[in-house]
Each structure stands twice: as structure tokens, then as C-alpha cells.
N, C-alpha and C positions, 0 to 999 in steps of 0.2 A: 708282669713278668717281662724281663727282657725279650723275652722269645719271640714275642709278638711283634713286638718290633721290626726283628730280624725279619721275619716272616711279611711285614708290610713292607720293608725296605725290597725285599729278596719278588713281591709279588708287582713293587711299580717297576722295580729293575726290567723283569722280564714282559709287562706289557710298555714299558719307554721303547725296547731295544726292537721287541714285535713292530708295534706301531712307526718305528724311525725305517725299520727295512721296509716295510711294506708304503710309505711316504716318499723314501728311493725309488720304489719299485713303479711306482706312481708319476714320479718324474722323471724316470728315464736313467737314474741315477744306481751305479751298480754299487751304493753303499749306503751306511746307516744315515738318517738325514733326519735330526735331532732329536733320537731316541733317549738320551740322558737326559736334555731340557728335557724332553714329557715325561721320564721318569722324576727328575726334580720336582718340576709340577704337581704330577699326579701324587707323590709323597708328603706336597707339601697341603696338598688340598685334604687327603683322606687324614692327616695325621691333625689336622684345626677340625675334619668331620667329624670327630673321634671323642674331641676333647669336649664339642657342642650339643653333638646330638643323643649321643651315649652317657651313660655313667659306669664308667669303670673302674676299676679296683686303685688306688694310689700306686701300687706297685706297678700292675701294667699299664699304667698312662706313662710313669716315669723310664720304662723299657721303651715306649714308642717315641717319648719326647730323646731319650739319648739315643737315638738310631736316628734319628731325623737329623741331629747336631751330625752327627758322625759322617751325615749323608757326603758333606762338600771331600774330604781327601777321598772318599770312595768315587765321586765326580770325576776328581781330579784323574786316578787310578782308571777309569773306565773310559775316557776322553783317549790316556793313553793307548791302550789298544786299538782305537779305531784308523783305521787308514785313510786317513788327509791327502798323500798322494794321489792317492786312486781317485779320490772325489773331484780334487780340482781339474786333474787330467781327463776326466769323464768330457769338461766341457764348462761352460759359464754359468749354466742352472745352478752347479754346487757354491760358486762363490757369491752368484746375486741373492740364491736363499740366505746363506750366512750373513750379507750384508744388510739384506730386508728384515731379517731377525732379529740383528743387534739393534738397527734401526727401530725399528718397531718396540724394541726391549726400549730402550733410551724416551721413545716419546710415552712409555704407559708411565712412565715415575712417578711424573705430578699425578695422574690422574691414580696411583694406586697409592701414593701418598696420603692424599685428599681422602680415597677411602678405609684406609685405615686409622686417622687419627678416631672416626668413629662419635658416639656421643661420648662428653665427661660423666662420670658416676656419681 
């Protein structure tokens, strides 16, 4: 059923957004500090956990697989409301995490590349 979905989409939402405040809060930072990536993340982990470890219905695997697609404009949508102002103005911790992030994003490719081609069948 679709609902589940919603319902996994709606349960990383709010531990990314938990988790990013309290990551701010950690750094000194009076803002969210990358609460969507760990919710991205954590969606994208529990929604391959689901399809591996479980056996579920064809109907609610295809509700969790269309909410997971759906995830990137709701990204988009929830990036928007967060305040970029206030972070950078905080101080340099907000722009060096950003840039250590993307950074770090950029060198796992090969290495997440690499693991997912996986064995041939």
C-alpha cells in the first residue's frame, strides 16, 4: 500500500530533521546541519532494507518504491525552507561542513560505485 511508504518517507523526514538540529546544536550552529541528506540516506537505506530482508506484499513494496522516487522534489521542497542565511552568518563551521560534505560526497563515488556493480547473476 502506498501508505507505507508515506509513513517511511514522513518517519526519516522527522529523524533527518531531529538528527540535523541536534548536529547544529553540536556544533555550535543555530541551524539544521544536514538533516535532508540523513533523511535521504536513512530512506534510502530502510527502503533497499525492506525490499532485502522482508517479504512484502507487491502492492506495499511498490507504495515504498514510489515514495522513495518521489523523495528528490520533496528534497528539493524541504532544502527550501531551511535558512542558509542564518548558517553562514553563524560563522565558517557552517560553510567548512558544507564543503567537507560535498567533498567527501565526490571522493565515495568510485568507492560506492565499485560497490554496487556487485556479483553478475
Amino acid at each position: 500500500m502506498v501508505i507505507y511508504g508515506v509513513a517511511l518517507l514522513s518517519f526519516c523526514m522527522l529523524v533527518g530533521v531531529f538528527l540535523g538540529d541536534l548536529l547544529g546544536e553540536l556544533i555550535g550552529v543555530q541551524a539544521n546541519v544536514g538533516g535532508v541528506g540523513i533523511a535521504m540516506l536513512l530512506l534510502i537505506l530502510l527502503s533497499n532494507l525492506t525490499s532485502q530482508r522482508f517479504s512484502l506484499a507487491p502492492m506495499t513494496e511498490s507504495g515504498i518504491h514510489f515514495w522513495s522516487a518521489m523523495y528528490i522534489p520533496i528534497v528539493v521542497a524541504m532544502a527550501a525552507r531551511q535558512n542558509v542565511v542564518a548558517a553562514v552568518s553563524s560563522g565558517w563551521m557552517a560553510i567548512i561542513a558544507g564543503v567537507a560534505a560535498v567533498a567527501a560526497s565526490f571522493l565515495l563515488i568510485p568507492v560506492l560505485s565499485k560497490a554496487g556493480r556487485g556479483r553478475p547473476e
